[in-house]
Biopython code that builds the backbone (N, CA, C, O; Angstrom):
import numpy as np
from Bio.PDB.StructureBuilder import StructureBuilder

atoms = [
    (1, "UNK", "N", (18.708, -3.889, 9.327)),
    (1, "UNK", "CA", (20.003, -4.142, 9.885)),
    (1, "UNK", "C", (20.950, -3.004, 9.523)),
    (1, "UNK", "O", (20.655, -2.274, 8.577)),
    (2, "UNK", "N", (22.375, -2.756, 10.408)),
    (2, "UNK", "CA", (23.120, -1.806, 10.399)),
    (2, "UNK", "C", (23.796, -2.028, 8.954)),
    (2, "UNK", "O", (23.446, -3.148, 8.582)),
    (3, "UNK", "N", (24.470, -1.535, 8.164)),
    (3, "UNK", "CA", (25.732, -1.878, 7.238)),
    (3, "UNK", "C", (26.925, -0.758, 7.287)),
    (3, "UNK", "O", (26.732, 0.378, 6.854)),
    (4, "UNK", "N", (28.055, -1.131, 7.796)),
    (4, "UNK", "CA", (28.952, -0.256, 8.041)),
    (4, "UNK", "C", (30.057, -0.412, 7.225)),
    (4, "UNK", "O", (30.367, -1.581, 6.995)),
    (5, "UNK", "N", (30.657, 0.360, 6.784)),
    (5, "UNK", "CA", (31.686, 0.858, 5.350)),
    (5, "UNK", "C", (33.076, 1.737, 6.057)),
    (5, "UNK", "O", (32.962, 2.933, 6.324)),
    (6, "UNK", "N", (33.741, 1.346, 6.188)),
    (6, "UNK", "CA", (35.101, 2.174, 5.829)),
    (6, "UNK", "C", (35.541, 2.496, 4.804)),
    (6, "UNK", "O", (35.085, 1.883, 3.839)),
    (7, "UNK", "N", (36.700, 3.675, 4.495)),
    (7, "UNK", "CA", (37.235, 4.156, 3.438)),
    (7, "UNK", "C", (38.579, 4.802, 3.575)),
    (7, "UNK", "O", (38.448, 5.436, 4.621)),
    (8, "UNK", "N", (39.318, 4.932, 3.309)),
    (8, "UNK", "CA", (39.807, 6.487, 3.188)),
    (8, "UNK", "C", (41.570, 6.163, 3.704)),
    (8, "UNK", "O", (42.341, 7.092, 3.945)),
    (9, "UNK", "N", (41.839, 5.181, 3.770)),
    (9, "UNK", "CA", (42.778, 4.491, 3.847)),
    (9, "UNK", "C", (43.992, 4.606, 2.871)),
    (9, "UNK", "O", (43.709, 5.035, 1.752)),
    (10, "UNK", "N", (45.062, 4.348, 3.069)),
    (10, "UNK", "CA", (45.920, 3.887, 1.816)),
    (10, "UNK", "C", (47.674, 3.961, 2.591)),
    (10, "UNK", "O", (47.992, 3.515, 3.694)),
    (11, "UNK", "N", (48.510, 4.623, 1.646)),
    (11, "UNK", "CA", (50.033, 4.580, 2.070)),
    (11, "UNK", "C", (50.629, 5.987, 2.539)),
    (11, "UNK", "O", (50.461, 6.920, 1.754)),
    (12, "UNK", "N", (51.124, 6.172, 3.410)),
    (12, "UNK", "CA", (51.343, 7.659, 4.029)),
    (12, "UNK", "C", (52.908, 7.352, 4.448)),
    (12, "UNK", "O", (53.171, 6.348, 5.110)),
    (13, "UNK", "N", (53.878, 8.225, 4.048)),
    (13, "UNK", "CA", (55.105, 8.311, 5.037)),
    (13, "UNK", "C", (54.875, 9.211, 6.307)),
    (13, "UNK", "O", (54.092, 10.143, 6.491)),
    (14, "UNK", "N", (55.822, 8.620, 7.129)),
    (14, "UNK", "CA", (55.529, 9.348, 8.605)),
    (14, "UNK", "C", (55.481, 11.073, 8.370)),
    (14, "UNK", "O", (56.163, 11.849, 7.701)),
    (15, "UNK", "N", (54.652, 11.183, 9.017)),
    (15, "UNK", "CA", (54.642, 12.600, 9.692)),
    (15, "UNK", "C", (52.992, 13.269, 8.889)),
    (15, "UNK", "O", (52.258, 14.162, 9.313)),
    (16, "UNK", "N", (52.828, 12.254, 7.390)),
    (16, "UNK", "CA", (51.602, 12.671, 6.908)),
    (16, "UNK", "C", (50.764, 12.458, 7.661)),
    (16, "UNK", "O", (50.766, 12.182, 8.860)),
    (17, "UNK", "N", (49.761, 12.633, 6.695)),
    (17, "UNK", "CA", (48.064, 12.704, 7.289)),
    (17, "UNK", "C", (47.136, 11.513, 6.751)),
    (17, "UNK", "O", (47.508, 10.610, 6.003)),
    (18, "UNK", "N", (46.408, 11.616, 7.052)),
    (18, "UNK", "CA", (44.785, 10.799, 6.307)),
    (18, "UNK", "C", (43.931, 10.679, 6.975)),
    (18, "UNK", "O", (44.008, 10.630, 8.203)),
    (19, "UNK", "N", (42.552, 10.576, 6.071)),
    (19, "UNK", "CA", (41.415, 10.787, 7.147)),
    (19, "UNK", "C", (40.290, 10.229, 6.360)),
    (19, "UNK", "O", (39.883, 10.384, 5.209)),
    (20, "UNK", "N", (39.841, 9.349, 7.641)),
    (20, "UNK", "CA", (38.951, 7.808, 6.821)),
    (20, "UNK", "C", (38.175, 8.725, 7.732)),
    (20, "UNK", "O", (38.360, 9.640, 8.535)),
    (21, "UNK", "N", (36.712, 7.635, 6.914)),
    (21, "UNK", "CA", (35.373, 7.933, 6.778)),
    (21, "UNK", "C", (34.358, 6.436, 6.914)),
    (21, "UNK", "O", (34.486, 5.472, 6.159)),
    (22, "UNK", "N", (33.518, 6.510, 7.868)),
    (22, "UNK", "CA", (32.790, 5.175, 8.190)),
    (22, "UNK", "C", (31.090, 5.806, 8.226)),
    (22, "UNK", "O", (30.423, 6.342, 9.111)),
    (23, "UNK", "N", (30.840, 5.465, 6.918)),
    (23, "UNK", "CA", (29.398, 5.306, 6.748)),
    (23, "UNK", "C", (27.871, 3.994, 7.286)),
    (23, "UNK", "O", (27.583, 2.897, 6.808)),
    (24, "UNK", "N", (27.323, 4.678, 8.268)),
    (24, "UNK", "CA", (26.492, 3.561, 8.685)),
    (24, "UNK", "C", (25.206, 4.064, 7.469)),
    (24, "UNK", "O", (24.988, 5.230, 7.140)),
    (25, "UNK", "N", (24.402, 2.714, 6.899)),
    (25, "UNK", "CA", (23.027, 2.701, 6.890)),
    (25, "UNK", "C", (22.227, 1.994, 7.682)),
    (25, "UNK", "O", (22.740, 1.429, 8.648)),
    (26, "UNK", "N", (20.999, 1.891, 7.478)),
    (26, "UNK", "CA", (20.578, 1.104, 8.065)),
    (26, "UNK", "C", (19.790, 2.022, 9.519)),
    (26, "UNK", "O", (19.764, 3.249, 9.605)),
    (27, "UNK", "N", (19.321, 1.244, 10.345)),
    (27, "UNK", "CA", (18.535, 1.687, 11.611)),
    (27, "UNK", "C", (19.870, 1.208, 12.855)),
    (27, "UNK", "O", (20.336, 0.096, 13.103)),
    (28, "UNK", "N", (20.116, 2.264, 13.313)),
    (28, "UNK", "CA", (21.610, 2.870, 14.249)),
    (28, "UNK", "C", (20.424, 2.993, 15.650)),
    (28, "UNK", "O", (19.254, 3.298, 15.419)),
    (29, "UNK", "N", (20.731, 2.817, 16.546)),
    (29, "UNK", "CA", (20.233, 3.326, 17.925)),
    (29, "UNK", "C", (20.946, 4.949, 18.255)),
    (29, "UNK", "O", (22.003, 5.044, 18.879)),
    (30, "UNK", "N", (20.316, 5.966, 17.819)),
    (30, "UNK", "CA", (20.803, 7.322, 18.080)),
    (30, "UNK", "C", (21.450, 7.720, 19.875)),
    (30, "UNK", "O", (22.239, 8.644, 20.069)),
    (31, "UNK", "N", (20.865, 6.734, 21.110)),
    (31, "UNK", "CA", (21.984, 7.003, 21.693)),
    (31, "UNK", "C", (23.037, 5.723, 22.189)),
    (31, "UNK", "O", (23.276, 5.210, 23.282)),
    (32, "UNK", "N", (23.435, 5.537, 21.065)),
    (32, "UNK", "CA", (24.988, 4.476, 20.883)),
    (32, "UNK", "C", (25.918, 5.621, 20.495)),
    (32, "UNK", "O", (25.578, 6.666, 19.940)),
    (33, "UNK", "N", (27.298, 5.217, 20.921)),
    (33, "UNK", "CA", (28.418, 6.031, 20.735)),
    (33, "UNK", "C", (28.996, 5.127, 19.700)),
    (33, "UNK", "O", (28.706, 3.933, 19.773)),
    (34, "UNK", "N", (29.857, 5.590, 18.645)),
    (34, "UNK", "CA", (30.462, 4.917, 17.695)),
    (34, "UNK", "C", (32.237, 5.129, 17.912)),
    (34, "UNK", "O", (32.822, 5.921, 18.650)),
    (35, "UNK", "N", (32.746, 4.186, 17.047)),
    (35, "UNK", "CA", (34.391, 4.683, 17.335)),
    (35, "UNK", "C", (35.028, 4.173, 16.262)),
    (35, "UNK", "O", (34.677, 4.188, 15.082)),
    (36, "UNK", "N", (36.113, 3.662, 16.828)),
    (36, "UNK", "CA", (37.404, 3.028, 15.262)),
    (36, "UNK", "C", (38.014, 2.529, 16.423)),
    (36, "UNK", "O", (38.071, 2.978, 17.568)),
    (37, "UNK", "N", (38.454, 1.524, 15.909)),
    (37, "UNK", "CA", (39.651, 0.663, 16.258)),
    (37, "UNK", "C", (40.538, -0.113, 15.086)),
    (37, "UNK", "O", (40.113, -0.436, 13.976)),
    (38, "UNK", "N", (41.949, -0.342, 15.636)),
    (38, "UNK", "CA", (42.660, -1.139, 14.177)),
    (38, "UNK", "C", (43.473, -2.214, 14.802)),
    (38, "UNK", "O", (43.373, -2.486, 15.998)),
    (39, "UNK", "N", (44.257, -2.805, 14.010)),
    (39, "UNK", "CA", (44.832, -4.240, 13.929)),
    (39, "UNK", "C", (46.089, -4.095, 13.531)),
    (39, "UNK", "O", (46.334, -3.575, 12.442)),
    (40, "UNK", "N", (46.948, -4.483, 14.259)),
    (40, "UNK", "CA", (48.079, -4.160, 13.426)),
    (40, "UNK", "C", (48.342, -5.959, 12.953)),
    (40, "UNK", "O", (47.580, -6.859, 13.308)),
    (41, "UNK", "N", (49.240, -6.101, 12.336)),
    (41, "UNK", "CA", (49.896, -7.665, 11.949)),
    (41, "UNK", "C", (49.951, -8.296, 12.929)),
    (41, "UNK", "O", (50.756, -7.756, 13.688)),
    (42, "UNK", "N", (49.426, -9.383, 13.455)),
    (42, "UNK", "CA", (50.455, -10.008, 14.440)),
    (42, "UNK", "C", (49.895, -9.751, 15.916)),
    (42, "UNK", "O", (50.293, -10.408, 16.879)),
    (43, "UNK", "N", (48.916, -8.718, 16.012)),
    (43, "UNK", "CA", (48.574, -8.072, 16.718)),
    (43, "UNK", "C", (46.816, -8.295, 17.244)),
    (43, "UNK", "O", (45.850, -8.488, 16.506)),
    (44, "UNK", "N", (46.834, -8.214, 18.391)),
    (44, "UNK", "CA", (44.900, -8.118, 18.968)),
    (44, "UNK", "C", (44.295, -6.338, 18.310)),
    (44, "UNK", "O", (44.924, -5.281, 18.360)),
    (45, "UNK", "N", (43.128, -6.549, 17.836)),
    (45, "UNK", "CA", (42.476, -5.436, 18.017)),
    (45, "UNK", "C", (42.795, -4.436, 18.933)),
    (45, "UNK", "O", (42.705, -5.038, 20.002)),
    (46, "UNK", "N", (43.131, -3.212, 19.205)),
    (46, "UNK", "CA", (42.847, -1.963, 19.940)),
    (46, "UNK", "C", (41.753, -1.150, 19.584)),
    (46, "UNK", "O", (41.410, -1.003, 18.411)),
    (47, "UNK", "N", (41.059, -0.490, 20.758)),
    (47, "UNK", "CA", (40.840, 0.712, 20.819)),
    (47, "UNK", "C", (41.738, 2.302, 20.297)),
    (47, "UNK", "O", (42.804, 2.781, 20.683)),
    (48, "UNK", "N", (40.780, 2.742, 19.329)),
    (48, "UNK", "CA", (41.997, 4.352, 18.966)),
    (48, "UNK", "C", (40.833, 5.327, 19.520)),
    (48, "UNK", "O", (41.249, 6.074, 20.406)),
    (49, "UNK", "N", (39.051, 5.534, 19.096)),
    (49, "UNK", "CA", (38.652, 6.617, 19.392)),
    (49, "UNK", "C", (37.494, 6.509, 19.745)),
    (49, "UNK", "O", (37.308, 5.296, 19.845)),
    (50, "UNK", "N", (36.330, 7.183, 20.072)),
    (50, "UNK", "CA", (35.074, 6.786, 20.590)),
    (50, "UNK", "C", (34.324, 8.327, 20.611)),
    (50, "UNK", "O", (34.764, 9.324, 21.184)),
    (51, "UNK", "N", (32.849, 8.203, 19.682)),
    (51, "UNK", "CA", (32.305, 9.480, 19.927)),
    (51, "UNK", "C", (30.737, 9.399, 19.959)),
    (51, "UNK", "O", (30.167, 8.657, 19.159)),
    (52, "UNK", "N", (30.090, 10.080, 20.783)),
    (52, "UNK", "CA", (29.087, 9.774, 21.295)),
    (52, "UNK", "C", (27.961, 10.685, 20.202)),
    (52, "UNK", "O", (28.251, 11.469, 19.298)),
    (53, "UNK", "N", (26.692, 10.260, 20.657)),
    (53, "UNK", "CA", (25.457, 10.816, 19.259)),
    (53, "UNK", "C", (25.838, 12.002, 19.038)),
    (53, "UNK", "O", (26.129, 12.379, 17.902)),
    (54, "UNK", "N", (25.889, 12.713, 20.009)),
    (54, "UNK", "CA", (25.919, 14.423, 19.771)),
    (54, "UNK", "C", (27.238, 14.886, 19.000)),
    (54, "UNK", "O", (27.036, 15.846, 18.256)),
    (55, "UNK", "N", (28.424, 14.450, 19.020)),
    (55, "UNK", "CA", (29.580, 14.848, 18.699)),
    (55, "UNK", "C", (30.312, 15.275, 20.005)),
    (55, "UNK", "O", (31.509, 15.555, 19.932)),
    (56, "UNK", "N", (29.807, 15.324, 20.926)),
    (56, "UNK", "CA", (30.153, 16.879, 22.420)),
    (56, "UNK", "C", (31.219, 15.525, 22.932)),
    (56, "UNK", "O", (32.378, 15.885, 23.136)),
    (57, "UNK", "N", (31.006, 14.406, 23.097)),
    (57, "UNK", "CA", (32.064, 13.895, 23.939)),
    (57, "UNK", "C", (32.961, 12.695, 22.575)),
    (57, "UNK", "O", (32.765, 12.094, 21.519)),
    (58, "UNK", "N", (33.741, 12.919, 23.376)),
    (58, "UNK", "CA", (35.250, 11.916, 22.738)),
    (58, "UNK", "C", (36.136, 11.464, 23.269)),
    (58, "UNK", "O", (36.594, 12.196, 24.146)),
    (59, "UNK", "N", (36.796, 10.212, 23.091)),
    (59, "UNK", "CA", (37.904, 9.278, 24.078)),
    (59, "UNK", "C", (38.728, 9.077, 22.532)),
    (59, "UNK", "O", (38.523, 9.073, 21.319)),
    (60, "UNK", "N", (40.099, 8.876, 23.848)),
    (60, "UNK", "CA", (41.245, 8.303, 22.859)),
    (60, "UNK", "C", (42.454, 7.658, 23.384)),
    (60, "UNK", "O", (43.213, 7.864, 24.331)),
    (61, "UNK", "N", (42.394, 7.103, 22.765)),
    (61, "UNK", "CA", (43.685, 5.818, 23.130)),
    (61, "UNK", "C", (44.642, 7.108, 23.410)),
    (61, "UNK", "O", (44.560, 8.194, 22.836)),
    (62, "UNK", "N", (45.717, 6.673, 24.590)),
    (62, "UNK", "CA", (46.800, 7.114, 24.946)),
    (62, "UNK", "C", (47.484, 7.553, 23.676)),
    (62, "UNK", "O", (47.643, 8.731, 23.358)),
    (63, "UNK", "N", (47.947, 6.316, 22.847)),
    (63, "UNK", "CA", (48.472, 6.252, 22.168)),
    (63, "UNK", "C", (49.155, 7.302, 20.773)),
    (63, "UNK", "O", (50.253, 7.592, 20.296)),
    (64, "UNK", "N", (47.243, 7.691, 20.477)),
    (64, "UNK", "CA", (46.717, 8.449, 19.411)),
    (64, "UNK", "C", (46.615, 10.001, 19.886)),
    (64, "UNK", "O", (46.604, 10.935, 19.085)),
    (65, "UNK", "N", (46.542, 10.149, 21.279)),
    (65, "UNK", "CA", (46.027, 11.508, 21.571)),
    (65, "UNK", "C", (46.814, 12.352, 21.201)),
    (65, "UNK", "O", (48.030, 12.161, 21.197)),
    (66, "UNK", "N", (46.037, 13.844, 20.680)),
    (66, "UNK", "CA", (46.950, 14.966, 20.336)),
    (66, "UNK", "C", (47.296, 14.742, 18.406)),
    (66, "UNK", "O", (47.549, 15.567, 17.528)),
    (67, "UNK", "N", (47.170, 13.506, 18.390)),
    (67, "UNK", "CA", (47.710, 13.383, 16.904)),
    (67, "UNK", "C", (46.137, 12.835, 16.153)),
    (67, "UNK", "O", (45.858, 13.070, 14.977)),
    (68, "UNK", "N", (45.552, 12.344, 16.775)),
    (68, "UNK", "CA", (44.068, 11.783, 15.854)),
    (68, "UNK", "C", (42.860, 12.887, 16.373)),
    (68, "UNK", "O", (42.819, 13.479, 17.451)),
    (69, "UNK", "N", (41.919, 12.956, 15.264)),
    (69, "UNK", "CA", (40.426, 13.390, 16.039)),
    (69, "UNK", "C", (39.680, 12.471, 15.294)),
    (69, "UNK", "O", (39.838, 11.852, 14.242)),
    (70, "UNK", "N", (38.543, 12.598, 16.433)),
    (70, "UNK", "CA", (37.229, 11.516, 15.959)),
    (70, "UNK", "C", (36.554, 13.000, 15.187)),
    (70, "UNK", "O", (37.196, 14.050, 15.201)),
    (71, "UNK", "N", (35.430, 12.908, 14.650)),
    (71, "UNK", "CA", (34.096, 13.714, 14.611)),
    (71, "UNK", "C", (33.317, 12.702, 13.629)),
    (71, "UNK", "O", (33.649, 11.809, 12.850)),
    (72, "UNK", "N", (31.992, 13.354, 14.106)),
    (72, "UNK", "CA", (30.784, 12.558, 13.379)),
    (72, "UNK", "C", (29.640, 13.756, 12.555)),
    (72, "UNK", "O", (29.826, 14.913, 12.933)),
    (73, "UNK", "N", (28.889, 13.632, 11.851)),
    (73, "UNK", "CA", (28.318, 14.243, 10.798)),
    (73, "UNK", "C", (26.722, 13.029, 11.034)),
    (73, "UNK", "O", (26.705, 11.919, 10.503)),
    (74, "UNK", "N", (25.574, 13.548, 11.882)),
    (74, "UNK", "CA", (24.851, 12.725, 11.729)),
    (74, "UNK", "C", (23.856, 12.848, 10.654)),
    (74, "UNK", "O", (23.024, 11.949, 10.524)),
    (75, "UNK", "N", (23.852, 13.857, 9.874)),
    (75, "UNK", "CA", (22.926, 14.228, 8.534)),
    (75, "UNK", "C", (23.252, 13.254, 7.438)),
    (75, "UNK", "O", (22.393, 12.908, 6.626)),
    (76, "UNK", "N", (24.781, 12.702, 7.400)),
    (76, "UNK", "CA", (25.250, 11.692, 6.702)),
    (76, "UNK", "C", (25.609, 10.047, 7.131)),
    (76, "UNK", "O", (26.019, 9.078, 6.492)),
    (77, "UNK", "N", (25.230, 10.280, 8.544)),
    (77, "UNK", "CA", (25.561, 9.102, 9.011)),
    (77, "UNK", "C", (26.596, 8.691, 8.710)),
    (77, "UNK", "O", (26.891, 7.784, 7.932)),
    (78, "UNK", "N", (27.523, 9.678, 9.628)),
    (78, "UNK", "CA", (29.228, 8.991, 8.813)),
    (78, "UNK", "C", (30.037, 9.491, 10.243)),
    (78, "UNK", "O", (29.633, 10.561, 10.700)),
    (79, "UNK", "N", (30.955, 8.924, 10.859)),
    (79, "UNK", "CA", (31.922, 9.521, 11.628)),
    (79, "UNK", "C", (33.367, 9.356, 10.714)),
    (79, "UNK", "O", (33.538, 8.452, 9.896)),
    (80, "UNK", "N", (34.341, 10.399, 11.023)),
    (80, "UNK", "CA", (35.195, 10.147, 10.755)),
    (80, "UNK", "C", (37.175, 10.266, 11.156)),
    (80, "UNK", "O", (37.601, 11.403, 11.357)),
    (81, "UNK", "N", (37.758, 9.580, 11.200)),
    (81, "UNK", "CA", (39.334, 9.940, 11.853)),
    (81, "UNK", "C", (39.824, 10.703, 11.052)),
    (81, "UNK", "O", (39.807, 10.598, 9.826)),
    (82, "UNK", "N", (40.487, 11.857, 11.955)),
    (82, "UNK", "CA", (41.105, 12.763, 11.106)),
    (82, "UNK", "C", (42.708, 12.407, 11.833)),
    (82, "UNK", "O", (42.889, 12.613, 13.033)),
    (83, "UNK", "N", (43.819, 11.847, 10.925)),
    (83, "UNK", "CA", (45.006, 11.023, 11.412)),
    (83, "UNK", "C", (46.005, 12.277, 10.957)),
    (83, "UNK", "O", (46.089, 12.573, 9.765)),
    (84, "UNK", "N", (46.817, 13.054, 12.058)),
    (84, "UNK", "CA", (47.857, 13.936, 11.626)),
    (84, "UNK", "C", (49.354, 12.864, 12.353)),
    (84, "UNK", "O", (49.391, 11.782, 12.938)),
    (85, "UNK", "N", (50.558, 14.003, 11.861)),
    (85, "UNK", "CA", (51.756, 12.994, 12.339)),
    (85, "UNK", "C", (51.619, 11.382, 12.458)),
    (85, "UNK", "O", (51.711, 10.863, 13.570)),
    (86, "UNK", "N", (51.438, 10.740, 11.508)),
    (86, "UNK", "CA", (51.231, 9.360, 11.438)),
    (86, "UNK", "C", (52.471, 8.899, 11.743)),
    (86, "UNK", "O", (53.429, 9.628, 11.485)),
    (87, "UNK", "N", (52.661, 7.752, 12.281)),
    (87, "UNK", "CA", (53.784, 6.672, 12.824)),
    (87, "UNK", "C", (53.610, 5.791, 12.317)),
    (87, "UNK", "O", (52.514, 5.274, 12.101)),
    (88, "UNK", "N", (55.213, 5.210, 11.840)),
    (88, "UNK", "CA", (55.124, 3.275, 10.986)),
    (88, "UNK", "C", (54.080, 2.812, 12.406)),
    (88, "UNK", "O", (53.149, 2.143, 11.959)),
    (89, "UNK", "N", (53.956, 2.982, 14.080)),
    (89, "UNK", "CA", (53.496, 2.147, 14.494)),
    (89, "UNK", "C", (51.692, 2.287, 14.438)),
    (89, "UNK", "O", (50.850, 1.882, 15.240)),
    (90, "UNK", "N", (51.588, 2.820, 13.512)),
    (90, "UNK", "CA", (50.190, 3.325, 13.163)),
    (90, "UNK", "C", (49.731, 2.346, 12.316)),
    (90, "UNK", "O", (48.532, 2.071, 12.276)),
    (91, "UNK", "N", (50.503, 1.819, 11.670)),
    (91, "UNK", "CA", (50.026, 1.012, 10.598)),
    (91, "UNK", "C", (49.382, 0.063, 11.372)),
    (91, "UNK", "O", (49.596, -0.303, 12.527)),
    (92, "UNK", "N", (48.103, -0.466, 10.096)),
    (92, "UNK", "CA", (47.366, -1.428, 10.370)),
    (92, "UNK", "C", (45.736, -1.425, 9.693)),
    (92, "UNK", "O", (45.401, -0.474, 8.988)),
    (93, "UNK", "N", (44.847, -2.476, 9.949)),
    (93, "UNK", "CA", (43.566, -2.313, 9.513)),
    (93, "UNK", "C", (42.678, -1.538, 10.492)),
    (93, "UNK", "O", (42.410, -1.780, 11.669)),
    (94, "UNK", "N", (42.341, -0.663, 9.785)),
    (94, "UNK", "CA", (41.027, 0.537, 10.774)),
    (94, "UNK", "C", (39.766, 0.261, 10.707)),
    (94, "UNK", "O", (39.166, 0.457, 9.650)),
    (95, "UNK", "N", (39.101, -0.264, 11.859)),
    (95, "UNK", "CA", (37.836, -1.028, 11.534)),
    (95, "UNK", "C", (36.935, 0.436, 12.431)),
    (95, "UNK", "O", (37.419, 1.172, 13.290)),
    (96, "UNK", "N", (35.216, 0.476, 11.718)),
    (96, "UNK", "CA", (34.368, 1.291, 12.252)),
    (96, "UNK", "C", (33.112, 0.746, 13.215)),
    (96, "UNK", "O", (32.170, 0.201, 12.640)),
    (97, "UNK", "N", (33.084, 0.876, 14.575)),
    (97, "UNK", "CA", (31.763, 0.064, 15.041)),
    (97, "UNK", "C", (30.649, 0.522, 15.345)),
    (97, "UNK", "O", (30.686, 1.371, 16.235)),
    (98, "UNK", "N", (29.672, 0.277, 14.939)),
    (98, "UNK", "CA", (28.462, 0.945, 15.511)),
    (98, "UNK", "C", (27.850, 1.414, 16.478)),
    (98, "UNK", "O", (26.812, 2.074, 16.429)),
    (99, "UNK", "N", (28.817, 0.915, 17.981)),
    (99, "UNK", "CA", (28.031, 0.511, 19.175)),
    (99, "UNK", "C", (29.189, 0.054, 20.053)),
    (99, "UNK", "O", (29.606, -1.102, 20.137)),
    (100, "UNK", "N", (29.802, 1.481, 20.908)),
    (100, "UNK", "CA", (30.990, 1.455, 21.483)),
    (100, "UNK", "C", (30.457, 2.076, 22.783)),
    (100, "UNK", "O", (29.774, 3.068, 23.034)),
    (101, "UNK", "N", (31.214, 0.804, 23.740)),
    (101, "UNK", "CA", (31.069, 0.861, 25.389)),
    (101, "UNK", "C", (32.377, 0.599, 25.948)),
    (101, "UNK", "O", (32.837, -0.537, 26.059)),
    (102, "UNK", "N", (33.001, 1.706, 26.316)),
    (102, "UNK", "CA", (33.952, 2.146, 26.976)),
    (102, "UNK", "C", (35.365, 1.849, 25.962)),
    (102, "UNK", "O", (35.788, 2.806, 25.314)),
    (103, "UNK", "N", (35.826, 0.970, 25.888)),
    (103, "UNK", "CA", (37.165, 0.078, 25.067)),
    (103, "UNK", "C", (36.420, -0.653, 23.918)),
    (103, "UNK", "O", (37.045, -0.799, 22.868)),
    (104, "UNK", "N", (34.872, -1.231, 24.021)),
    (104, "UNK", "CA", (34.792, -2.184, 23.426)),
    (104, "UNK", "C", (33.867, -2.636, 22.259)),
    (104, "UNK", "O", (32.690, -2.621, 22.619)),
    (105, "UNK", "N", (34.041, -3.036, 20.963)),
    (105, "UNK", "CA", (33.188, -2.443, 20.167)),
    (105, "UNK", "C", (31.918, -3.645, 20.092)),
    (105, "UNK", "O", (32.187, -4.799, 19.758)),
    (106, "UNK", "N", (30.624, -3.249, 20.420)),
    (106, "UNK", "CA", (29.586, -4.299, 20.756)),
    (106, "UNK", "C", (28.467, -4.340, 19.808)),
    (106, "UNK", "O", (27.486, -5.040, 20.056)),
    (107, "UNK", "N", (28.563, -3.485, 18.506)),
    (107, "UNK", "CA", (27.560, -3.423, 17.670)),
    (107, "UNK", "C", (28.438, -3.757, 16.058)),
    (107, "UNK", "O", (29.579, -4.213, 16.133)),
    (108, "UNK", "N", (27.910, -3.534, 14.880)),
    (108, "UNK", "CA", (28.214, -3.902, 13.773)),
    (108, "UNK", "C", (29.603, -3.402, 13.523)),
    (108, "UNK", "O", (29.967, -2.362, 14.071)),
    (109, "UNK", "N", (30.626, -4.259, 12.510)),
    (109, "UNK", "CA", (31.631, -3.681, 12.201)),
    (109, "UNK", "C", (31.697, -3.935, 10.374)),
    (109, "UNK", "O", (31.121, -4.749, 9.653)),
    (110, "UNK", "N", (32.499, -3.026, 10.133)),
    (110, "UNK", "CA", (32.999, -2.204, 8.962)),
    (110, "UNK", "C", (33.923, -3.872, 8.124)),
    (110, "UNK", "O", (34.311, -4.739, 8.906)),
    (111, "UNK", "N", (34.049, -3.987, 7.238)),
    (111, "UNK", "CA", (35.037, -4.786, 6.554)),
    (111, "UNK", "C", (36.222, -3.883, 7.081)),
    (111, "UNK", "O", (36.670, -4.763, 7.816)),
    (112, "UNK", "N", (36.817, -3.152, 7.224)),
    (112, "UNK", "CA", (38.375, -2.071, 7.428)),
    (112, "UNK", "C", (38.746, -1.041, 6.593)),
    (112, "UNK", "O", (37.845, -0.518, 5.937)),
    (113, "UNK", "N", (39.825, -0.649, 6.477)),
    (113, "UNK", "CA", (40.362, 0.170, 5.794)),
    (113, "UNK", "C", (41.871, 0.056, 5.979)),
    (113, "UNK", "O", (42.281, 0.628, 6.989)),
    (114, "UNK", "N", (42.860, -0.602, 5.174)),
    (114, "UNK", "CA", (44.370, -0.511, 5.203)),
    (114, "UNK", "C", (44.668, 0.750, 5.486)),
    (114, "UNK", "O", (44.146, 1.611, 4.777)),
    (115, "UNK", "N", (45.510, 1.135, 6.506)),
    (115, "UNK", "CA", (46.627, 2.141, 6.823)),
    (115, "UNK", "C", (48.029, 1.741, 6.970)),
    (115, "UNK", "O", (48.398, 1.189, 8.006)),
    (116, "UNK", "N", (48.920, 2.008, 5.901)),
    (116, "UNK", "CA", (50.354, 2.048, 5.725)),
    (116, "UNK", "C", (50.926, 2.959, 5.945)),
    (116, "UNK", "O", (50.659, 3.761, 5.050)),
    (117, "UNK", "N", (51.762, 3.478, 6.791)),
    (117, "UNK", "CA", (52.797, 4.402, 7.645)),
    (117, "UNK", "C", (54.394, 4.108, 7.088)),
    (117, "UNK", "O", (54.887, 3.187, 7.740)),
    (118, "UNK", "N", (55.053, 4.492, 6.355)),
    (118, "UNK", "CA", (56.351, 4.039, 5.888)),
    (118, "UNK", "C", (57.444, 5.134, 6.537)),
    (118, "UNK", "O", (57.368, 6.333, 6.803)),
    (119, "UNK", "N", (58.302, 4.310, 6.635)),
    (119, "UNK", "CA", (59.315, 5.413, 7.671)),
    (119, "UNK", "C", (60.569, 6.318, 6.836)),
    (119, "UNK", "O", (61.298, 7.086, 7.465)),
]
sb = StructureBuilder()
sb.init_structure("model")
sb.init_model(0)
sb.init_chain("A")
sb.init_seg("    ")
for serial, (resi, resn, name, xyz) in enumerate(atoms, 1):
    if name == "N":
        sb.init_residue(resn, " ", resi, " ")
    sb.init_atom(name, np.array(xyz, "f"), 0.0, 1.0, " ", f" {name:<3s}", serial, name[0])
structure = sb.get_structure()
């Protein structure tokens, strides 16, 4: 079975950075695309990023574009968000999925990772 891990999380005032890290073990289907999505309070799950086996393709929420990158590292089995200019509306839990089709995450997920954005 998959086991998926987030990290890399914590408290940032606007305009910082941070950059989580989602480790899969386990037996992964090499052509599944992986991504992140988060939660804010109060809030449904979104979509933020999506990156396919090779690294070559990537999607991103409206939202995030220009300010987030996905990349993945498959020697470590790890993808990870690289978060610049962060926004209070950034805040929230950053979950990692194994097995991302179009918006939607259809394979294993991560316990999260807190992201705090303070203004």
């Amino acid at each position: 079975q998959v086991h998926v891990e987030e990290s890399g999380g914590g408290l940032v005032q606007a305009g910082g950075s941070l950059r989580l890290s989602c480790a899969a073990s386990g037996r992964i289907f090499s052509t599944r695309a992986m991504g992140w999505f988060r939660q804010a309070p109060g809030k449904e799950r979104e979509f933020v990023a999506i990156i396919n086996w090779s690294g070559t393709a990537t999607g991103y929420a409206d939202s995030v574009k220009g300010r987030f990158t996905i990349s993945r590292d498959n020697a470590k089995d790890t993808v990870y968000l690289q978060m610049n200019n962060l926004k209070p509306e950034d805040t929230g839990v950053y979950y990692c999925n194994s097995d991302v089709v179009g918006d939607q995450g259809v394979g294993y997920w991560g316990q999260g990772t807190q992201v705090t954005v303070s203004s």
